[in-house]
mmCIF file as gemmi writes it, N, C-alpha and C atoms, coordinates in Angstrom:
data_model
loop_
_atom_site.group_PDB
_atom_site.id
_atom_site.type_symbol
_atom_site.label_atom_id
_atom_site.label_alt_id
_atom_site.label_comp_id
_atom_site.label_asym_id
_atom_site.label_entity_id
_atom_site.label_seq_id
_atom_site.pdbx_PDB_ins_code
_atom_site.Cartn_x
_atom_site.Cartn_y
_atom_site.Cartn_z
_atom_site.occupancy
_atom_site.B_iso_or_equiv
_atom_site.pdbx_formal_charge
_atom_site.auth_seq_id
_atom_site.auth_asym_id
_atom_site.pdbx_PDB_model_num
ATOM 1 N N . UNK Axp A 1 ? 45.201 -25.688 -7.585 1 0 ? 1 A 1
ATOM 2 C CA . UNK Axp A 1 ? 44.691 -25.427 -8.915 1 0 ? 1 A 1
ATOM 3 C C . UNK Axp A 1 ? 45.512 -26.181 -9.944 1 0 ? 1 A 1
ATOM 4 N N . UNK Axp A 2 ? 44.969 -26.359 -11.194 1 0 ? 2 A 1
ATOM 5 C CA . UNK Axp A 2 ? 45.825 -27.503 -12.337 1 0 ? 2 A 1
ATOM 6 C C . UNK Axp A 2 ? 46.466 -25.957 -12.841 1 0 ? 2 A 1
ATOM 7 N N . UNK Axp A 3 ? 46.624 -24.996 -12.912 1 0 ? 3 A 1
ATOM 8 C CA . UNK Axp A 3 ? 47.539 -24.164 -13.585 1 0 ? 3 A 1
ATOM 9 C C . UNK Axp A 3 ? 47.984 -23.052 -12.518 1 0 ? 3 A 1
ATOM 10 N N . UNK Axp A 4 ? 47.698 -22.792 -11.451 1 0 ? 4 A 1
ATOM 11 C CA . UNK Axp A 4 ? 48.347 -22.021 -10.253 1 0 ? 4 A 1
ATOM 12 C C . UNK Axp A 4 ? 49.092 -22.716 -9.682 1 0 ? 4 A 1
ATOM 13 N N . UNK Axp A 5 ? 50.271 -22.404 -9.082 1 0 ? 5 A 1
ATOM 14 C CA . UNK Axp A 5 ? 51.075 -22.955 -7.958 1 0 ? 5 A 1
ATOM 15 C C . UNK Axp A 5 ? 51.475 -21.87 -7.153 1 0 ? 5 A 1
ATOM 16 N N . UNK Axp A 6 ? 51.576 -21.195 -5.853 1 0 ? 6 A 1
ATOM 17 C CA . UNK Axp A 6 ? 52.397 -20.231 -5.528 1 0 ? 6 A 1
ATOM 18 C C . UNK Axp A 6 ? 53.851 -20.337 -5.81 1 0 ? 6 A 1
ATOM 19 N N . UNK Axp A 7 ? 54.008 -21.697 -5.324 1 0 ? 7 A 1
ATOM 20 C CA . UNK Axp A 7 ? 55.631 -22.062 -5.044 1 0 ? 7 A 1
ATOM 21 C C . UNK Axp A 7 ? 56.201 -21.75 -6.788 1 0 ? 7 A 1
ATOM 22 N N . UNK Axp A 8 ? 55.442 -22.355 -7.896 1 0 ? 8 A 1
ATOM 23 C CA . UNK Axp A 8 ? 55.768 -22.092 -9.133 1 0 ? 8 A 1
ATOM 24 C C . UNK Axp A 8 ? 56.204 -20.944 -9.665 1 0 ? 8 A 1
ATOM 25 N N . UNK Axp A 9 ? 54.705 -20.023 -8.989 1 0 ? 9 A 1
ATOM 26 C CA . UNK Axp A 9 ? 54.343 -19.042 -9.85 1 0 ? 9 A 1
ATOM 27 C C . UNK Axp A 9 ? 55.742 -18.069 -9.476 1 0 ? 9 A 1
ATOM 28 N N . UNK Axp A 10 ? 56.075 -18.254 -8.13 1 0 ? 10 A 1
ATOM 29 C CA . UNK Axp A 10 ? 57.57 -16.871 -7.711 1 0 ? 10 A 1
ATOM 30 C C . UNK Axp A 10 ? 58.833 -18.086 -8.627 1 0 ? 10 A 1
ATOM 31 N N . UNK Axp A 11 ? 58.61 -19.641 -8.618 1 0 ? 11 A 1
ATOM 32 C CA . UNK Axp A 11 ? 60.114 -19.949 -9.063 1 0 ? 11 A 1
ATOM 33 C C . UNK Axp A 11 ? 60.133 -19.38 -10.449 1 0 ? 11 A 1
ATOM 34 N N . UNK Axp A 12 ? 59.159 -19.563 -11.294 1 0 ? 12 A 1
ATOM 35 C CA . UNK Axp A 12 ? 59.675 -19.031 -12.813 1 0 ? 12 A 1
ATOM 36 C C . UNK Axp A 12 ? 59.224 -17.609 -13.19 1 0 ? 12 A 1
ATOM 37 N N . UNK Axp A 13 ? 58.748 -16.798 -12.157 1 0 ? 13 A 1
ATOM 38 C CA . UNK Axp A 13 ? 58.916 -15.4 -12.699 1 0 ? 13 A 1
ATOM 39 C C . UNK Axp A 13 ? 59.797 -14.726 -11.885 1 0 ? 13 A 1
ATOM 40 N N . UNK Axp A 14 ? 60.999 -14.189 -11.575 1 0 ? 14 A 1
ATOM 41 C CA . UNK Axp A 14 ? 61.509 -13.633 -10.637 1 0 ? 14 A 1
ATOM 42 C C . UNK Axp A 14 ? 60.948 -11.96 -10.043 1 0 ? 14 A 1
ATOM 43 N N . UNK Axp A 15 ? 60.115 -11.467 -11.164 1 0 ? 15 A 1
ATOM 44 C CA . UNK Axp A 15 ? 59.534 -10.626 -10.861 1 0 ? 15 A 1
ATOM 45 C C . UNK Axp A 15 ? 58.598 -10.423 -9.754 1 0 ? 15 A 1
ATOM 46 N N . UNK Axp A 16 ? 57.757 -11.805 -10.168 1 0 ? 16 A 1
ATOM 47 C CA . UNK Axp A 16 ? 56.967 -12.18 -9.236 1 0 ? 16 A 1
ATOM 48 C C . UNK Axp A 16 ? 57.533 -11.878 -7.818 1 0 ? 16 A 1
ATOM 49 N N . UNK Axp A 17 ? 58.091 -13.316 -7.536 1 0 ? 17 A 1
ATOM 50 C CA . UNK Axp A 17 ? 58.817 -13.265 -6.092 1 0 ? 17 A 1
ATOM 51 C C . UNK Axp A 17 ? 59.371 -12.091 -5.927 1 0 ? 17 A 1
ATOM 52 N N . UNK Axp A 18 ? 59.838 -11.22 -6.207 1 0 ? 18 A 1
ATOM 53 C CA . UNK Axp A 18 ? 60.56 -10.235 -5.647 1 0 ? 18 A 1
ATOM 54 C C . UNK Axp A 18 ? 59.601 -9.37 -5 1 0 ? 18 A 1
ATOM 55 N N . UNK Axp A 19 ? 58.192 -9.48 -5.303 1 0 ? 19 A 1
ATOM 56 C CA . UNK Axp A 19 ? 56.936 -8.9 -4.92 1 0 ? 19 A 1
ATOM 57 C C . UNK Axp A 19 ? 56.234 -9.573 -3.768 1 0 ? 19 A 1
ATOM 58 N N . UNK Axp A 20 ? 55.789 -11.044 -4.134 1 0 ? 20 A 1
ATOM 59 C CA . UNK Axp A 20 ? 55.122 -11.536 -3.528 1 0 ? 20 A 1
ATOM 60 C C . UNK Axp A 20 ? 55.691 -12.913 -2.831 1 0 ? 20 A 1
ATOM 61 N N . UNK Axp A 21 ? 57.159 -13.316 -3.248 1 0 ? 21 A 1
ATOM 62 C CA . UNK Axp A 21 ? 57.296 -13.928 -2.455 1 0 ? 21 A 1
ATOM 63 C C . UNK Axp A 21 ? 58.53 -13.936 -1.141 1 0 ? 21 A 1
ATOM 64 N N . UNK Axp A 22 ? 58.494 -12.797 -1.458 1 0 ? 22 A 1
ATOM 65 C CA . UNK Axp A 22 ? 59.74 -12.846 0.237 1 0 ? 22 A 1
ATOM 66 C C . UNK Axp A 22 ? 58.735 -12.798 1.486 1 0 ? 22 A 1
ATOM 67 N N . UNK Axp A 23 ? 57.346 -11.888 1.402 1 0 ? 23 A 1
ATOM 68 C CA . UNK Axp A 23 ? 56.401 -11.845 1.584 1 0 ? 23 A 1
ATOM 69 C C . UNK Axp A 23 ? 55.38 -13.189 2.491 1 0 ? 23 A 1
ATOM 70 N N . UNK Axp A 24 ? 55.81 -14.223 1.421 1 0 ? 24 A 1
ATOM 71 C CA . UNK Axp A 24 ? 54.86 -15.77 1.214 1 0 ? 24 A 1
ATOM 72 C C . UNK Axp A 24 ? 53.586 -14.863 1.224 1 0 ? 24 A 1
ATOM 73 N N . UNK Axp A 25 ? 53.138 -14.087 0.024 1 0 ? 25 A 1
ATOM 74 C CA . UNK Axp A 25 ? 51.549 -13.722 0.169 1 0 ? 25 A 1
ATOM 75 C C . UNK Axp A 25 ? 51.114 -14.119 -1.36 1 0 ? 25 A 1
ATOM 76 N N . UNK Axp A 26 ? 50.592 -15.437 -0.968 1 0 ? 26 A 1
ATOM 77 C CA . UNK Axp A 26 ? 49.775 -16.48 -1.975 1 0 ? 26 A 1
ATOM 78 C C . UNK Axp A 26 ? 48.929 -15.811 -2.233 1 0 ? 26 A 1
ATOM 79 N N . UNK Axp A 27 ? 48.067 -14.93 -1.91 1 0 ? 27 A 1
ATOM 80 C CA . UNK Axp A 27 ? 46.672 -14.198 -2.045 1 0 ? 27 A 1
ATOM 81 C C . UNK Axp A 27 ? 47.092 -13.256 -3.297 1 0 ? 27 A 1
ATOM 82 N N . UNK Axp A 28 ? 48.274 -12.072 -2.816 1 0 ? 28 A 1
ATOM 83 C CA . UNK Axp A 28 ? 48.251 -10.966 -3.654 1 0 ? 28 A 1
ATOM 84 C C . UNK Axp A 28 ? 49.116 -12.076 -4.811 1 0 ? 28 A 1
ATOM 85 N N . UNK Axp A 29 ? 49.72 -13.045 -4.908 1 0 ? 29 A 1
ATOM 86 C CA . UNK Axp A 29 ? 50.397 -13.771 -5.935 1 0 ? 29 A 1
ATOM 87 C C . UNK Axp A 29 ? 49.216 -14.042 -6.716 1 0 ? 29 A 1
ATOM 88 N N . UNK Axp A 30 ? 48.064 -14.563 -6.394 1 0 ? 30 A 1
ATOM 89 C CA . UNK Axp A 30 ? 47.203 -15.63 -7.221 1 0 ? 30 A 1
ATOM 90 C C . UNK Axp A 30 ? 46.73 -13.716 -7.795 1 0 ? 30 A 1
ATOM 91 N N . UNK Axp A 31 ? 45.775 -13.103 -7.305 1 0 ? 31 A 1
ATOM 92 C CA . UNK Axp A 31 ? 45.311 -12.281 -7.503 1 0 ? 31 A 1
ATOM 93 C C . UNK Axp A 31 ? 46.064 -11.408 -9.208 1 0 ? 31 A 1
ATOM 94 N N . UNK Axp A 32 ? 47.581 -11.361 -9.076 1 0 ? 32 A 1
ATOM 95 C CA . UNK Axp A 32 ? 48.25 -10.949 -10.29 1 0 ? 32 A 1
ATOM 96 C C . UNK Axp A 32 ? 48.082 -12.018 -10.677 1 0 ? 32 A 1
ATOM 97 N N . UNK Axp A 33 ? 48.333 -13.171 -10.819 1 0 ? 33 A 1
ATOM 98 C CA . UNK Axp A 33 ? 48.329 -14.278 -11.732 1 0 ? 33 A 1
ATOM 99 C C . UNK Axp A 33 ? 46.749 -14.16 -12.883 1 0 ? 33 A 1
ATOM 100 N N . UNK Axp A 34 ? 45.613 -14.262 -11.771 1 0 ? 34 A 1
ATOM 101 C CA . UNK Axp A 34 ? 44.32 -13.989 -12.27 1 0 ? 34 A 1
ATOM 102 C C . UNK Axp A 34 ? 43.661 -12.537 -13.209 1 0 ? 34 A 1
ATOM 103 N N . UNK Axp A 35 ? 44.669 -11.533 -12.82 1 0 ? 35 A 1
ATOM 104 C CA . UNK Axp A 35 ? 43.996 -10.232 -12.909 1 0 ? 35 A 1
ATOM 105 C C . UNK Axp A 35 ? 45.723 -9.703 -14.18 1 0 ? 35 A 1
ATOM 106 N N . UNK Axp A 36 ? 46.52 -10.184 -14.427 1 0 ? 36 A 1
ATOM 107 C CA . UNK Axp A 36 ? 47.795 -10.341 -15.385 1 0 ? 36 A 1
ATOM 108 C C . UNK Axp A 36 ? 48.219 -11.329 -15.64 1 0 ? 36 A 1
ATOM 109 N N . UNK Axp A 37 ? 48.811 -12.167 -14.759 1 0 ? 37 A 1
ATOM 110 C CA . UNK Axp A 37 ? 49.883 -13.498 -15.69 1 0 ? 37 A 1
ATOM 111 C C . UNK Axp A 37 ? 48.677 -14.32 -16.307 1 0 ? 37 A 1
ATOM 112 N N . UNK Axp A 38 ? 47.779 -14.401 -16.378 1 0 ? 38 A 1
ATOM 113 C CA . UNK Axp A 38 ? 46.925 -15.398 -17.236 1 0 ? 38 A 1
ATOM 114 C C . UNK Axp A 38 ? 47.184 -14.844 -18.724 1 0 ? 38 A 1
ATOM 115 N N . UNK Axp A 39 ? 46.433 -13.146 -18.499 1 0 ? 39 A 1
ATOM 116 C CA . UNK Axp A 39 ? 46.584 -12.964 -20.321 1 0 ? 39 A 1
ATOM 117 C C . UNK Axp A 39 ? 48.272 -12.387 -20.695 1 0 ? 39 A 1
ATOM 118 N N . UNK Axp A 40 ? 49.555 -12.795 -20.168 1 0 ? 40 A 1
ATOM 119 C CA . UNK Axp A 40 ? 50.686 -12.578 -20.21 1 0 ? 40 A 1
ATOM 120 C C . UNK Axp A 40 ? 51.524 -13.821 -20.216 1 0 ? 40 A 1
ATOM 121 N N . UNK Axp A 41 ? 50.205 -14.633 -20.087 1 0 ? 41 A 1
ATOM 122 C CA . UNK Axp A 41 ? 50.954 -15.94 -20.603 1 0 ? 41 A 1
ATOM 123 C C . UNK Axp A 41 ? 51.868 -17.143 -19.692 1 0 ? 41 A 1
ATOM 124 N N . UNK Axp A 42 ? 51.824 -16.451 -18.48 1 0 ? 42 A 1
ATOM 125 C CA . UNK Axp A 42 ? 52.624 -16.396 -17.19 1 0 ? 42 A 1
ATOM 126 C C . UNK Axp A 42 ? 52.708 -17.822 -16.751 1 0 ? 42 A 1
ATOM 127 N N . UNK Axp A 43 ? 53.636 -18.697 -16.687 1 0 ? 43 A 1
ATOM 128 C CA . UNK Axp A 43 ? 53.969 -20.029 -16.469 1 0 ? 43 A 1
ATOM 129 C C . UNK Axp A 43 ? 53.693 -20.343 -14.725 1 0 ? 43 A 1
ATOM 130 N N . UNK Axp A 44 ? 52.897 -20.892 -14.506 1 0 ? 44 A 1
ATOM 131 C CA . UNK Axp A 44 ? 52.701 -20.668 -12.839 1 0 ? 44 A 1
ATOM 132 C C . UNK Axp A 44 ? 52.326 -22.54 -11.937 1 0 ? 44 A 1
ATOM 133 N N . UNK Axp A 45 ? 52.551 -23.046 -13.023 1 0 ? 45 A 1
ATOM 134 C CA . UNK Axp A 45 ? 52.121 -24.37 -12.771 1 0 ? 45 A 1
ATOM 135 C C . UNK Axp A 45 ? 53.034 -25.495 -13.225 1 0 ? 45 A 1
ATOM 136 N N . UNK Axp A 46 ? 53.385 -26.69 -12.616 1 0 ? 46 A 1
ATOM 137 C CA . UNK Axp A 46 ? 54.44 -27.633 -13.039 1 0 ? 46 A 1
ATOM 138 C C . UNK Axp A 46 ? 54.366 -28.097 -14.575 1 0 ? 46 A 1
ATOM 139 N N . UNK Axp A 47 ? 52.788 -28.366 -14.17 1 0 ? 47 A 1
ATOM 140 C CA . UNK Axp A 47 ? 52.06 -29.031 -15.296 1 0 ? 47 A 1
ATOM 141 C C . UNK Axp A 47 ? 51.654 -28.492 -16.534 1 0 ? 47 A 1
ATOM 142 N N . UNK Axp A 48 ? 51.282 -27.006 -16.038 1 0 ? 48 A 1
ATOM 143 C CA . UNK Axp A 48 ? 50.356 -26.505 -17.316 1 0 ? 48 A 1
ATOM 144 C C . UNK Axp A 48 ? 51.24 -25.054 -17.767 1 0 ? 48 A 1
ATOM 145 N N . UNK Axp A 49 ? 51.922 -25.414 -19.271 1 0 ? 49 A 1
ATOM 146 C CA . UNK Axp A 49 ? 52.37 -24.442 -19.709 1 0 ? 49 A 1
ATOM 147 C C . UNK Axp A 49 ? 51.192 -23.782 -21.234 1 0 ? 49 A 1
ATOM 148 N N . UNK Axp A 50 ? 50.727 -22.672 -20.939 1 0 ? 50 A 1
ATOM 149 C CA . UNK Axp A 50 ? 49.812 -22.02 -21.463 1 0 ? 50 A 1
ATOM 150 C C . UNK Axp A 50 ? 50.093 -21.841 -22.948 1 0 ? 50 A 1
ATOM 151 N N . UNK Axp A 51 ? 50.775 -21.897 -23.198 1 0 ? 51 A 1
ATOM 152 C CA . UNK Axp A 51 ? 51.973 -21.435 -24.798 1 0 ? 51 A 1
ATOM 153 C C . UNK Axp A 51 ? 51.74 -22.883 -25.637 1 0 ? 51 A 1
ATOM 154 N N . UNK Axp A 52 ? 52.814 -24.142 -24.557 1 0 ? 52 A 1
ATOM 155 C CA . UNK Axp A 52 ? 52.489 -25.716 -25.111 1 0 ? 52 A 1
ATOM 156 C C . UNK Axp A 52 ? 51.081 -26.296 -25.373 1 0 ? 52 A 1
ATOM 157 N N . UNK Axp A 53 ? 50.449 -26.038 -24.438 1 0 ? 53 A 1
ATOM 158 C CA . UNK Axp A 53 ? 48.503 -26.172 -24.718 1 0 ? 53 A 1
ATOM 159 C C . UNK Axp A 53 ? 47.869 -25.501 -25.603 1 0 ? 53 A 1
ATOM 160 N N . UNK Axp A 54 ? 48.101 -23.917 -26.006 1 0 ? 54 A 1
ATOM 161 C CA . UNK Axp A 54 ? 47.776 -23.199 -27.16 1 0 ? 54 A 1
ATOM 162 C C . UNK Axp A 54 ? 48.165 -24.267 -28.297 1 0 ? 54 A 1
ATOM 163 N N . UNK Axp A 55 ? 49.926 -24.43 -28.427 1 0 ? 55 A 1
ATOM 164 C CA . UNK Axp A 55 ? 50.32 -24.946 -29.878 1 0 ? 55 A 1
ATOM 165 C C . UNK Axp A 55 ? 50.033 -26.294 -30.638 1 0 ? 55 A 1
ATOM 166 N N . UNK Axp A 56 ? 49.552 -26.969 -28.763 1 0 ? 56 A 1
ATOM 167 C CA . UNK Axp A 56 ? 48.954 -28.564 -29.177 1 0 ? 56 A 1
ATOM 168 C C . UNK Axp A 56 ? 48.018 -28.244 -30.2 1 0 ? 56 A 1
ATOM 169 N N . UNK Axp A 57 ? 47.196 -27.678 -29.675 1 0 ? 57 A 1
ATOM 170 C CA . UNK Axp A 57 ? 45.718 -28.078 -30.263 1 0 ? 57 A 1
ATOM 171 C C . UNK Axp A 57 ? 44.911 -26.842 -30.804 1 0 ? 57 A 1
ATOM 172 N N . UNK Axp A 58 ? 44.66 -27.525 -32.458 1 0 ? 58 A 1
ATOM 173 C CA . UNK Axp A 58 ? 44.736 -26.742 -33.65 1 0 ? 58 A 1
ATOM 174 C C . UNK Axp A 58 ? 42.689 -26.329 -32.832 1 0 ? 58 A 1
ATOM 175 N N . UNK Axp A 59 ? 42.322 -27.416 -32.934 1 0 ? 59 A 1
ATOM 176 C CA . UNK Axp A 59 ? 40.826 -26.725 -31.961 1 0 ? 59 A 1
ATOM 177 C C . UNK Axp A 59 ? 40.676 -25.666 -31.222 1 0 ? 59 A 1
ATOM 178 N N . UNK Axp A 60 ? 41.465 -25.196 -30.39 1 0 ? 60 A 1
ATOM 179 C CA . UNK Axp A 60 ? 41.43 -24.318 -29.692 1 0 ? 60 A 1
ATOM 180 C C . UNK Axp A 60 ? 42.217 -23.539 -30.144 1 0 ? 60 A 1
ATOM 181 N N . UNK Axp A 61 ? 43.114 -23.272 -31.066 1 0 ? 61 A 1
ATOM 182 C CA . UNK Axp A 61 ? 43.951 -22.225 -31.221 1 0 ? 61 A 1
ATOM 183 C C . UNK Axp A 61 ? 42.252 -21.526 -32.291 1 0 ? 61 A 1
ATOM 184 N N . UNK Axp A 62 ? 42.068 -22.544 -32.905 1 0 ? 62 A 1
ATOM 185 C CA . UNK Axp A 62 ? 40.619 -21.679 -34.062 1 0 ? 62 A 1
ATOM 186 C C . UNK Axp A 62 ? 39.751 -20.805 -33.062 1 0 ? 62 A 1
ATOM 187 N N . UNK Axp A 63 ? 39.491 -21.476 -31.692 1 0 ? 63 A 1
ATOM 188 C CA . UNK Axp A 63 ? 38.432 -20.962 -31.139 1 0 ? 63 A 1
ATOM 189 C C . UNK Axp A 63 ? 38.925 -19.819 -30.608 1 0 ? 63 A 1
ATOM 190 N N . UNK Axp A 64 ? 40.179 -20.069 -30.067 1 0 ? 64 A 1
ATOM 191 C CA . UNK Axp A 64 ? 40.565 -19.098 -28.682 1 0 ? 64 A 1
ATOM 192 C C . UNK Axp A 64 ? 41.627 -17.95 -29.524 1 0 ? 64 A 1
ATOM 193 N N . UNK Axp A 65 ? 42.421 -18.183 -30.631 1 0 ? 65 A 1
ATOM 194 C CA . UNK Axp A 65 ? 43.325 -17.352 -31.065 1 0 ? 65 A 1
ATOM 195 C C . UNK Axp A 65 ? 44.469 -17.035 -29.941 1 0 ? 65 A 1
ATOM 196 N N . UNK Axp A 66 ? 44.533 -15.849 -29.691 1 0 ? 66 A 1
ATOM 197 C CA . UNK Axp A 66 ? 45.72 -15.097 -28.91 1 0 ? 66 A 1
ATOM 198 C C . UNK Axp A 66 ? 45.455 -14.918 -27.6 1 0 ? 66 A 1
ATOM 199 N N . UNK Axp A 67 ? 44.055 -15.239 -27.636 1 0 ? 67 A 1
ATOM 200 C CA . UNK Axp A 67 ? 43.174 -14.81 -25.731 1 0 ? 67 A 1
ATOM 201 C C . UNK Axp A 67 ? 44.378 -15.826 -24.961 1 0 ? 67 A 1
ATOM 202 N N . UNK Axp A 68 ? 44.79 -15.793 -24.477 1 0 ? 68 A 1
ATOM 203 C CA . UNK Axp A 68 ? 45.413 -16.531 -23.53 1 0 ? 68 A 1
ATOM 204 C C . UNK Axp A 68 ? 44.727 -17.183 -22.156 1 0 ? 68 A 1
ATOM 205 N N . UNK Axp A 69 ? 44.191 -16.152 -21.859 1 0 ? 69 A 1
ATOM 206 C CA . UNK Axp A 69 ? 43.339 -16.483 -20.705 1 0 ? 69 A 1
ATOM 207 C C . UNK Axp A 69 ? 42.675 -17.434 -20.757 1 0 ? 69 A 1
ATOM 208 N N . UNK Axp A 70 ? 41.806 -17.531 -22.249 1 0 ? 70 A 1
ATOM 209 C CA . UNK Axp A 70 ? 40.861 -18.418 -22.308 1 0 ? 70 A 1
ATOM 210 C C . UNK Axp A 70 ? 41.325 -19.779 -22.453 1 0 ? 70 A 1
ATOM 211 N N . UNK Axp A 71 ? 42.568 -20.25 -22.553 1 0 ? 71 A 1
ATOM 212 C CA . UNK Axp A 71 ? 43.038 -21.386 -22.926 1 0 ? 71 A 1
ATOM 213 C C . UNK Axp A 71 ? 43.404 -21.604 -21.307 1 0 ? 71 A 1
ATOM 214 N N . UNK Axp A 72 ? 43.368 -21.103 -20.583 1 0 ? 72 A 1
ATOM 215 C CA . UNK Axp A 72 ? 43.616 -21.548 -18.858 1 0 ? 72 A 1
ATOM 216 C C . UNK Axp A 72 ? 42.523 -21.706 -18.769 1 0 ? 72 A 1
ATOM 217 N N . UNK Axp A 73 ? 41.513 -21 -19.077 1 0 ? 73 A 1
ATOM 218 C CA . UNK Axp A 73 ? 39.807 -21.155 -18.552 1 0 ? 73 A 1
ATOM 219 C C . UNK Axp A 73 ? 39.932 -22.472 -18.973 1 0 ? 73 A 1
ATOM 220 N N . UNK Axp A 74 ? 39.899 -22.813 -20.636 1 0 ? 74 A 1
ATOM 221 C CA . UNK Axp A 74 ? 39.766 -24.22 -21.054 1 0 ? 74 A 1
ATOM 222 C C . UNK Axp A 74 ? 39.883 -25.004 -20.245 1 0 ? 74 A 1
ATOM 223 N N . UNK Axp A 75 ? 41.368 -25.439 -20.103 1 0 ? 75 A 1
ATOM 224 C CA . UNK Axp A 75 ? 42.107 -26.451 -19.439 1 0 ? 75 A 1
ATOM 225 C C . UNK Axp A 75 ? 41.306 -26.796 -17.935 1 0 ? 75 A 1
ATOM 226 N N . UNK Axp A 76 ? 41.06 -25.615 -17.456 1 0 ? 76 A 1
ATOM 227 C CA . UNK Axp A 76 ? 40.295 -25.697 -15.709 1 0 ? 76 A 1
ATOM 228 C C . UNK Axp A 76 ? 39.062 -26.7 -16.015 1 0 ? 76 A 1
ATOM 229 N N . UNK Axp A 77 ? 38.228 -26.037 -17.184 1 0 ? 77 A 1
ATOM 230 C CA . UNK Axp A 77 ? 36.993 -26.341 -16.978 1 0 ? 77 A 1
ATOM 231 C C . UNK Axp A 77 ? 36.616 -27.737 -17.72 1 0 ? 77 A 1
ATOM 232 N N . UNK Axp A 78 ? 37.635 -27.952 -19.042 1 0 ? 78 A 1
ATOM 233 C CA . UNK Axp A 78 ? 37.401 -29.137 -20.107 1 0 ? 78 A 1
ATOM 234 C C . UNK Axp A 78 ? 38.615 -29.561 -20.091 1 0 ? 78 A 1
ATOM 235 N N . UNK Axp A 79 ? 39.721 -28.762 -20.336 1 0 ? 79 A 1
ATOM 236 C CA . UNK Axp A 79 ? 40.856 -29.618 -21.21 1 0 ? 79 A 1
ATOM 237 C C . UNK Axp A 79 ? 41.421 -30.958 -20.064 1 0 ? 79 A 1
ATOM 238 N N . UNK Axp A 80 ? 41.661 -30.738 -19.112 1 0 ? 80 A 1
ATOM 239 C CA . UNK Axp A 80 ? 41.792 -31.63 -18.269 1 0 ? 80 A 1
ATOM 240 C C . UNK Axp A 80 ? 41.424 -33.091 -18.052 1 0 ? 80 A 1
ATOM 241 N N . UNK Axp A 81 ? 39.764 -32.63 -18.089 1 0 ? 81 A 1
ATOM 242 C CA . UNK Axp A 81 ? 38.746 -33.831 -17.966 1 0 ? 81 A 1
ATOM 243 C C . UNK Axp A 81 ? 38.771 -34.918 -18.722 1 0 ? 81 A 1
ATOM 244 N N . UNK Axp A 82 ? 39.604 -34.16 -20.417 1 0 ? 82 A 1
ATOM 245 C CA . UNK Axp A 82 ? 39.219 -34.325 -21.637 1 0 ? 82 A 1
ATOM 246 C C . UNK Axp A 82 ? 40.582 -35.175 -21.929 1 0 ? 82 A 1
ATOM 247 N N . UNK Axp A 83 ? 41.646 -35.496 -20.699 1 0 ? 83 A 1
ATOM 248 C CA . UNK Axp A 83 ? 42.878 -35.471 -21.124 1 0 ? 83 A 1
ATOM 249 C C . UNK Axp A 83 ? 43.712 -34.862 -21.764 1 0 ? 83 A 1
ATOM 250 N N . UNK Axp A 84 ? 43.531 -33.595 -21.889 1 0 ? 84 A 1
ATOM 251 C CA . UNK Axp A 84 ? 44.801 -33.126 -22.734 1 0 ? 84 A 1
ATOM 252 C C . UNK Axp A 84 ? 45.637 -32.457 -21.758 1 0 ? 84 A 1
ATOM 253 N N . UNK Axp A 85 ? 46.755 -32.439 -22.43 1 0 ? 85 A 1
ATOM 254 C CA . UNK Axp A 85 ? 47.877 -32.212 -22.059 1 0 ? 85 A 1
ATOM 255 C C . UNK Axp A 85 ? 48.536 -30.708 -21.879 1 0 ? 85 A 1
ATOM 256 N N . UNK Axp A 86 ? 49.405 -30.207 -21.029 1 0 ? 86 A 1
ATOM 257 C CA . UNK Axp A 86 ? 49.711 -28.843 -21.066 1 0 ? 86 A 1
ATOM 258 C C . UNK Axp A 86 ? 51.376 -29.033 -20.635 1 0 ? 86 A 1
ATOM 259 N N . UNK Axp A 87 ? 52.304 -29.912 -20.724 1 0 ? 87 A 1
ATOM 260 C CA . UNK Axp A 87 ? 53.408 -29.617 -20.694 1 0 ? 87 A 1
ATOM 261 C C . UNK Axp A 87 ? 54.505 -30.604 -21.319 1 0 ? 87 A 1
């Protein structure tokens, strides 16, 4: 995925890993990522920091505001394609 990583998602949350990755269970990892760290803002990808992509771009901060989530939806579905940037 352009904003999931497992390996990411346990290095920069330690919370994470302490759950899901002594474990290696990528499933229940992505699953919190999808179902919490999206609207928590949750750094899970080399590339795509959710916070830096919000502050780029004054377009999407109008559209999306504080949703967080929706600025990962973005990036998956347009921002990417579109070249923009997330880190």
């Amino acid at each position: 995925s352009d904003v999931y990583d497992f390996e990411s998602y346990t290095r920069y949350n330690s919370d994470i890993a302490s759950v899901y990755g002594s474990k290696m269970d990528d499933s229940g990892a992505l699953n919190h990522f999808i179902s919490f760290g999206m609207s928590e803002g949750r750094h899970a990808h080399p590339s795509f920091n959710v916070h830096t992509y919000k502050n780029r771009y004054a377009d999407l901060q109008k559209a999306f505001g504080n949703n967080l989530k929706a600025y990962y939806s973005h990036y998956i579905n347009y921002g990417k394609a579109e070249n923009r940037t997330a880190n």
